[in-house]
Legacy VTK file of the C-alpha trace (Angstrom):
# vtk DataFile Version 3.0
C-alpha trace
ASCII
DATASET POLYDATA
POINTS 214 float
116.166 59.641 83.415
113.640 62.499 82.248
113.531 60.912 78.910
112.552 57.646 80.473
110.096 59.357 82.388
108.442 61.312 79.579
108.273 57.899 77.721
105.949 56.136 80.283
103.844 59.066 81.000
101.045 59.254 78.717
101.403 61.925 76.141
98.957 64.808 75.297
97.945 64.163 71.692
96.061 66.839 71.425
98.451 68.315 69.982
98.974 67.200 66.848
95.153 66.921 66.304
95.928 70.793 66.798
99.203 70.615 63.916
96.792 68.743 61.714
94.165 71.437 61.702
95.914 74.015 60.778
98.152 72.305 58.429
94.716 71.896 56.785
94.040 75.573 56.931
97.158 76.239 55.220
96.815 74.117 52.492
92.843 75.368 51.433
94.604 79.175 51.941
97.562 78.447 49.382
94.990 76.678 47.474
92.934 80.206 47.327
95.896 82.059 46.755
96.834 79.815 43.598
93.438 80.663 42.236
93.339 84.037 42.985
96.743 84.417 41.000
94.530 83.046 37.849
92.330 86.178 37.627
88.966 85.562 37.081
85.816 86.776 38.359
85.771 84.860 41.454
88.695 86.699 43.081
87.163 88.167 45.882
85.665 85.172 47.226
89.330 83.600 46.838
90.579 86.653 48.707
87.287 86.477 51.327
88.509 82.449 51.797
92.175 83.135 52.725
91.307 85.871 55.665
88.754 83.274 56.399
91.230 80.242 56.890
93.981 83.093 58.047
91.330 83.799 61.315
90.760 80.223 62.022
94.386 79.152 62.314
95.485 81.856 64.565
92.591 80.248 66.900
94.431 76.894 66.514
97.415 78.775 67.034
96.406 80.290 69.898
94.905 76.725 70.995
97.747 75.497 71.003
100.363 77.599 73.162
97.814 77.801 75.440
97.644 73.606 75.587
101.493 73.993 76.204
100.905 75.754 79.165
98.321 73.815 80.710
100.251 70.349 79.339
102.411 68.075 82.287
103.514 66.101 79.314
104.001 66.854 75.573
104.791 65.122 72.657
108.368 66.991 72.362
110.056 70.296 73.502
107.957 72.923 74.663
109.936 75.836 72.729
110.049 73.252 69.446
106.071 73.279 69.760
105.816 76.926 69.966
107.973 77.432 67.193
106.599 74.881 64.984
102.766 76.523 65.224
104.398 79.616 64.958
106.371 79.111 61.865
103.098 77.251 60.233
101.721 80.186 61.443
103.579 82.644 59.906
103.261 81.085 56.746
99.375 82.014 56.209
100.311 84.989 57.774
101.882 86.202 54.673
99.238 84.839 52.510
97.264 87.772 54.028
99.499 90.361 53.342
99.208 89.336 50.325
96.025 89.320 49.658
95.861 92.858 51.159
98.445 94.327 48.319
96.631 93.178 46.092
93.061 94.521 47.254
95.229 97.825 48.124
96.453 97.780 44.361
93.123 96.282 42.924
95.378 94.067 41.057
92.996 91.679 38.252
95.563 90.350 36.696
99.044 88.630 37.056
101.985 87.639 35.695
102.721 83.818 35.324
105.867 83.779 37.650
103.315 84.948 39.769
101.462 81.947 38.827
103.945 80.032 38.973
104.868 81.030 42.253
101.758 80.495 43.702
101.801 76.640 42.121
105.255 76.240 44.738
103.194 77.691 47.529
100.623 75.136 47.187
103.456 72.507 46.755
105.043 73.325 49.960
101.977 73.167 51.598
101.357 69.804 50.629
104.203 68.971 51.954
104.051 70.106 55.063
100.612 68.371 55.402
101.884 65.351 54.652
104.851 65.966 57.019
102.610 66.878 60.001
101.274 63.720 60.888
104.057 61.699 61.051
105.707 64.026 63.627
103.455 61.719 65.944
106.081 58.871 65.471
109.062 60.644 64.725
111.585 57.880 65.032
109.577 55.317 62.374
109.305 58.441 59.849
112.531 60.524 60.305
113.906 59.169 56.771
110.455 61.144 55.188
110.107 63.982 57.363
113.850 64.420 56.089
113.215 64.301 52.543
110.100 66.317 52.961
112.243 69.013 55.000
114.860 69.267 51.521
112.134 68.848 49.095
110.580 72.055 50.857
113.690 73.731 50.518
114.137 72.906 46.862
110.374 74.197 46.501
112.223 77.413 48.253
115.234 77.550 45.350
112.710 77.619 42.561
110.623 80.108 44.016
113.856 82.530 44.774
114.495 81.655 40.828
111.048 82.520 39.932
111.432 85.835 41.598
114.209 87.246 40.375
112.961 86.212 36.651
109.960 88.028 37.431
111.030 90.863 38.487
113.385 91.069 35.405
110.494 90.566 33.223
108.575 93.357 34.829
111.345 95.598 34.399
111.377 95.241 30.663
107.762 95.064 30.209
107.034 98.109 32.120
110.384 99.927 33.870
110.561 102.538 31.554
107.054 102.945 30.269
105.270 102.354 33.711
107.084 102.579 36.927
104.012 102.126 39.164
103.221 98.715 37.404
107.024 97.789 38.481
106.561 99.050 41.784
103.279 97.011 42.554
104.507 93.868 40.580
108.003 94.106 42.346
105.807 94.156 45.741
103.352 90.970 44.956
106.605 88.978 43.642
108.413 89.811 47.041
105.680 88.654 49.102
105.305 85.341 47.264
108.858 84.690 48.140
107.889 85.413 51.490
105.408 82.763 52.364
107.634 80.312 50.549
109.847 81.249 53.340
107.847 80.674 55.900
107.281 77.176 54.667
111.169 76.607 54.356
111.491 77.891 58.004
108.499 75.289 58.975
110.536 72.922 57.207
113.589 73.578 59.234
111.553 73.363 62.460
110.250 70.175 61.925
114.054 68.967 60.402
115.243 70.314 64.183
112.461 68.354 66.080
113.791 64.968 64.186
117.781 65.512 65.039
116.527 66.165 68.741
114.029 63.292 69.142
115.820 60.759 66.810
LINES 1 215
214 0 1 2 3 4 5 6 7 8 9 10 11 12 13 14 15 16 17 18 19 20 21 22 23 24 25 26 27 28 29 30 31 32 33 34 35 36 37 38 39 40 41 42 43 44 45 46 47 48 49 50 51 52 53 54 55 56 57 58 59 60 61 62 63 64 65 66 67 68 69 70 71 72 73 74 75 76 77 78 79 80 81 82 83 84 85 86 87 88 89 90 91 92 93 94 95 96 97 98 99 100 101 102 103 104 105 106 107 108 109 110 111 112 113 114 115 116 117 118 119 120 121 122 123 124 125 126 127 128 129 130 131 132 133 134 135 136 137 138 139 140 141 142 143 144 145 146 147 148 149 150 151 152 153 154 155 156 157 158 159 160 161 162 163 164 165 166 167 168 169 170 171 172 173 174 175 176 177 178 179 180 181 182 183 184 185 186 187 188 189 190 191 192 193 194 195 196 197 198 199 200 201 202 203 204 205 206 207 208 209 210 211 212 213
């Protein structure tokens, strides 16, 4: 009966006006972070971009879990909403933290898993762009938002791959001759793993809203 009822009541779509935004924000951030990873001499505006695009989706964030407690009626669970920002959230979160190891470290240059990395960052942002929108009709697009959800955590795999090569190759460039270079590469590699996580656990969130609404 309060399924029926949630069906003819008109919906707040606000919200995923709100998911698209800051989907959007998360995709120019891992964009930065990919060419920040390059070197170069523009790497403090790359760095000045993602604590940009880091401050304007915790306002969306916080746009949104305030809209969920002012909302009669939204699009799906409350606590799936919350989560789903939140895990989006969390993602550019880490970007951050990155970005401050490696202004702490006044890292220039990188090593390509780092690259590399960075490339499966931006991939998994795509994807969760792309997978955003179609939350909106979950029903017609639960076949994509399924595939998108595993291709996310394949994206996840080779990024766990790409860190433990790293760190091996850091190890036998520089673990007996330089420990501090370990240390600080070790710490960058880590936190790239990280916000690949975060997109894997916005990929399960959005593979738990299609099993309940489906």
């Amino acid at each position: 009966m309060l399924s029926l009822f949630r069906k003819l009541m008109p919906r707040e779509d606000r919200f995923f006006d709100l998911f698209e935004q800051h989907s959007r924000t998360v995709v120019g951030a891992a964009e930065a972070l990919q060419s920040l990873l390059a070197g170069g001499p523009d790497m403090e505006e790359h760095c000045n971009r993602i604590v940009e695009l880091e401050d304007k989706a915790d306002d969306i964030t916080r746009e949104v879990l305030l809209a969920v407690r002012r909302s009669f009626i939204t699009p799906f669970d409350r606590g799936d909403i919350k989560d789903l920002i939140q895990s989006m959230d969390d993602a550019i979160d880490m970007m951050h933290k990155t970005v401050k190891t490696i202004r702490l470290y006044e890292q220039t240059s990188f090593q390509p898993g780092m690259q590399e990395m960075g490339a499966a960052v931006v991939k998994a942002a795509h994807l969760v762009a792309e997978a955003i929108p179609l939350l909106d009709k979950v029903g017609v697009h639960a076949g994509r938002l399924t595939s998108i959800a595993e291709e996310v955590t394949r994206v996840e795999g080779r990024s766990d791959e790409l860190h433990d090569q790293g760190l091996k190759d850091l190890f036998r460039q520089y673990g007996k001759t330089d420990p501090m270079a370990y240390i600080i590469g070790s710490e960058i590699y880590g936190e790239l793993e990280k916000v690949v996580d975060r997109f894997e656990d916005v990929a399960n969130e959005i593979s738990g809203i299609v099993i309940e609404n489906v």
